[in-house]
C-alpha positions as CSV (number, residue, x, y, z in Angstrom):
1,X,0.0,0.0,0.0
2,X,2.7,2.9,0.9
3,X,4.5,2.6,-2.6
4,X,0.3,2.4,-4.3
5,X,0.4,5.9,-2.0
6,X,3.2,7.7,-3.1
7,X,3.8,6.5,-6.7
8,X,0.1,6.9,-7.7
9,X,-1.6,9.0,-5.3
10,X,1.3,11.6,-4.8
11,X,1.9,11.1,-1.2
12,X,5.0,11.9,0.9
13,X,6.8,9.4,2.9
14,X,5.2,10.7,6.1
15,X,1.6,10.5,4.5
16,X,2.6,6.9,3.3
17,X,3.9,5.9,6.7
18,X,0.4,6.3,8.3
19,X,-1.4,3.5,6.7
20,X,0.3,1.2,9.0
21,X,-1.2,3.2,11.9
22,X,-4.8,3.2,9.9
23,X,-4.7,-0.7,9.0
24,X,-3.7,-0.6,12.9
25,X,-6.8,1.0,14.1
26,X,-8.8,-1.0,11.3
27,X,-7.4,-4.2,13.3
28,X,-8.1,-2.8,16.6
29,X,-11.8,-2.0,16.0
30,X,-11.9,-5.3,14.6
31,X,-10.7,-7.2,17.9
32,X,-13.1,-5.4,19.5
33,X,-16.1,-6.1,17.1
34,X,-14.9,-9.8,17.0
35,X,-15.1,-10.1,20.8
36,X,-18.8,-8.8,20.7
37,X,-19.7,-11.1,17.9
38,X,-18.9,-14.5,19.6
39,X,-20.2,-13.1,22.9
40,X,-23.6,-13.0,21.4
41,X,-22.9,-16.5,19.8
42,X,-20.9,-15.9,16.2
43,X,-19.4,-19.0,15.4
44,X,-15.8,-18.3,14.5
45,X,-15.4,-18.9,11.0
46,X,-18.8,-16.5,10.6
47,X,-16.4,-14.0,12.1
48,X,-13.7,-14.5,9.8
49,X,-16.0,-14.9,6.5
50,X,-17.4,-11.5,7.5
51,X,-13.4,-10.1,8.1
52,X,-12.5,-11.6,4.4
53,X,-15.8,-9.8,2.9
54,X,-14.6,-6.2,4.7
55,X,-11.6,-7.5,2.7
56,X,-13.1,-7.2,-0.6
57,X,-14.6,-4.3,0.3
58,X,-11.2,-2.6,1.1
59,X,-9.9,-3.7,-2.1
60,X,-12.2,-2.4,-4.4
61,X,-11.9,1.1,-2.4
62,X,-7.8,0.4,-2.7
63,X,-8.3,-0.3,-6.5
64,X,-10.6,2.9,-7.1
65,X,-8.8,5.0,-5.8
66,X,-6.3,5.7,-8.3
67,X,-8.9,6.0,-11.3
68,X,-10.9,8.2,-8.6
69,X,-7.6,10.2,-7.3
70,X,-8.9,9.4,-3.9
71,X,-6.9,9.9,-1.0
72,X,-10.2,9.8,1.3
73,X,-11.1,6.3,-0.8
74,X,-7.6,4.6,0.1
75,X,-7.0,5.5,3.4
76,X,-10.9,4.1,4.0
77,X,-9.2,1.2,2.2
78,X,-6.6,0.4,4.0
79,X,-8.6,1.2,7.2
80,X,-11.1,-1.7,6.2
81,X,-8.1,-4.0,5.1
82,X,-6.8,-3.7,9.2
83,X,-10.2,-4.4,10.0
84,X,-10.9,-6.9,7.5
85,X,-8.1,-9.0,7.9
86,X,-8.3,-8.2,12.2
87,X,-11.6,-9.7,12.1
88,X,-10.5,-12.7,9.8
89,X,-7.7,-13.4,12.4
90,X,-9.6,-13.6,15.4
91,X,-12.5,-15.9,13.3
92,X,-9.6,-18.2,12.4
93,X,-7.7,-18.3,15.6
94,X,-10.8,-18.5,17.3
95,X,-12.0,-21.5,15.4
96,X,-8.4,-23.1,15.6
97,X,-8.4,-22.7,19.7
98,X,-11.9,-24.4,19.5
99,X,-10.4,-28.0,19.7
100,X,-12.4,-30.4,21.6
101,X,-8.9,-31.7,23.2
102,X,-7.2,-28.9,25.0
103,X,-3.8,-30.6,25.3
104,X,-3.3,-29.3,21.4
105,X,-4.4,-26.1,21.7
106,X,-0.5,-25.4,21.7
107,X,-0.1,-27.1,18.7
108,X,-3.0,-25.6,17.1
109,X,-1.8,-21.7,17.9
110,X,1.8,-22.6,16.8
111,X,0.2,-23.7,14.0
112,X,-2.2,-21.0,13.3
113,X,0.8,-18.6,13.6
114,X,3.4,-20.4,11.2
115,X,0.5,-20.6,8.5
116,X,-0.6,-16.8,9.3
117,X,2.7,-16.0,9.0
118,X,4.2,-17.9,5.8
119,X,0.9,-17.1,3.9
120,X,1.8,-13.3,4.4
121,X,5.2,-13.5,3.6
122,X,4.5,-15.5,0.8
123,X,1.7,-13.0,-0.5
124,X,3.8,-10.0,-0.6
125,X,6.5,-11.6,-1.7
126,X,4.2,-12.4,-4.8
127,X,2.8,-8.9,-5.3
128,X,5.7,-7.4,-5.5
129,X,7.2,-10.0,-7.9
130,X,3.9,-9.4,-10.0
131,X,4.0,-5.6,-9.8
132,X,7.8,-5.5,-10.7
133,X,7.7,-7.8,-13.7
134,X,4.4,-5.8,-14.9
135,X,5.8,-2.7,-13.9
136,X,9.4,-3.8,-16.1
137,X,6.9,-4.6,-19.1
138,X,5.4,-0.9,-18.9
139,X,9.1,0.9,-18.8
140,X,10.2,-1.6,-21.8
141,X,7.7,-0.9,-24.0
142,X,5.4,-4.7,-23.8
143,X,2.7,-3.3,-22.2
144,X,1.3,0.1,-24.1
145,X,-1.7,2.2,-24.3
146,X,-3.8,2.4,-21.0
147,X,-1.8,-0.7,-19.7
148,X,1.4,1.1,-19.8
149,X,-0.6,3.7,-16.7
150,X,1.9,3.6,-13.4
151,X,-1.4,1.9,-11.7
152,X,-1.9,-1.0,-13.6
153,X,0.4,-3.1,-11.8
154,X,-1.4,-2.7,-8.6
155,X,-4.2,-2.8,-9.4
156,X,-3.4,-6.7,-11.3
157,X,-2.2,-7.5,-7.6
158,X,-5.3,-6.4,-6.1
159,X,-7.8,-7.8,-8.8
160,X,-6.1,-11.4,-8.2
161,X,-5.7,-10.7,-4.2
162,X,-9.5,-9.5,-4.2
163,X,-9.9,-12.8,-6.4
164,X,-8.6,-14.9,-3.5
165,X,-10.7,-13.6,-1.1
166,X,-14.0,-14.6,-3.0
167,X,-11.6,-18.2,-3.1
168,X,-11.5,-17.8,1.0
169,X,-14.7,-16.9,1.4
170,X,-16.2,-20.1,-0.6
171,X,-13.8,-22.3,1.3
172,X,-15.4,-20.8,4.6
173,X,-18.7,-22.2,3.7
174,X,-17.8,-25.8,4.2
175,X,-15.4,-25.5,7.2
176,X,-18.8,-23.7,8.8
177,X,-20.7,-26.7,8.0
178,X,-18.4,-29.1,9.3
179,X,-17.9,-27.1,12.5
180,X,-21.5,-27.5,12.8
181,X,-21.7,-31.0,12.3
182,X,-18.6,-31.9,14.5
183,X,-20.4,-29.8,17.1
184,X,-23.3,-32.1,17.0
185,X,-21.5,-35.5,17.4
C-alpha cells in the first residue's frame, strides 16, 4: 500500500507511513467487534467470513482509488483491510483454539501462527514479484496504451488478491458446515 500511495496518489513518505497506523486502528476496532460477535454467539469462521468480505470491500476502495484520485477512498481502504483481515484473524484463531482436546491447543496456535505467517510473507513476496515484472513490461515498451498507466500493476495484484478472497470466502462455507456438524456429534 505505501508505494500504491506515493507513486500513484502523490503522497510523501510521512503520508505513506500512516497507513500502518490506519490498518492498525482497522485491526483494533476489529478485535473489539470480534469479541462482541462471539459473545452474542458468532461462530468463529462466521467472524472471519465476514473479516474476508470487509476485505473485498477494502480492495475495491484500494483499486478505485487511483482511477478516482482518492486519498479519502484509500485510506478508507486500507482502514477496512486492518479491519478486515483483524476480524478474519480472530474468526480463524478463534476456530483453531476451538479443539475439543485442549492438550493441542499449543499445537493448534503454533500452528495457526506459522500458517498466518508464511501465507503473508509468501503474498507479498508475490505482489511485489507481480508488480515488478508488470511494472518492467510498462518501462520496456510490452505493455502500451492504457496498460502502460503507473497503476496498472497494482491494481493486477489487487484484482487477483481480491480474487482470493471470494476463493477464501467459498472455502469458509464448508469448514462452517463441518464445525456444525462436529459440534453435533
Amino acid at each position: 500500500l505505501e508505494p500504491y500511495g506515493g507513486e500513484i496518489l502523490g503522497w510523501s513518505v510521512g503520508q505513506t507511513t500512516t497507513l500502518t497506523g490506519i490498518a492498525a486502528a482497522g485491526a483494533l476496532l476489529a478485535f473489539v467487534l470480534a469479541a462482541r460477535m462471539m459473545e452474542r454467539g458468532s461462530d468463529p469462521v462466521r467472524v472471519a467470513a465476514v473479516g474476508v468480505a470487509i476485505g473485498v470491500v477494502s480492495f475495491v476502495a484500494v483499486i478505485f482509488a487511483a482511477p478516482l484520485q482518492s486519498s479519502s477512498l484509500f485510506v478508507s481502504g486500507s482502514f477496512l483491510m486492518g479491519m478486515g483481515e483483524g476480524l478474519f484473524a480472530v474468526g480463524t484463531l478463534s476456530t483453531a483454539m476451538g479443539l475439543r482436546d485442549a492438550t493441542q491447543h499449543g499445537i493448534a496456535l503454533g500452528a495457526w501462527g506459522a500458517v498466518f505467517a508464511t501465507s503473508e510473507g509468501l503474498s507479498m513476496a508475490c505482489a511485489g514479484v507481480i508488480r515488478d515484472a508488470l511494472a518492467q513490461a510498462a518501462s520496456s515498451g510490452r505493455l502500451t496504451g492504457p496498460l502502460a498507466d503507473p497503476s496498472v500493476p497494482y491494481s493486477v495484484v489487487y484484482h487477483i488478491e481480491t480474487f482470493l478472497l471470494f476463493v477464501t470466502l467459498v472455502a469458509l462455507g464448508p469448514l462452517r458446515a463441518l464445525r456444525l456438524l462436529l459440534a453435533r456429534l
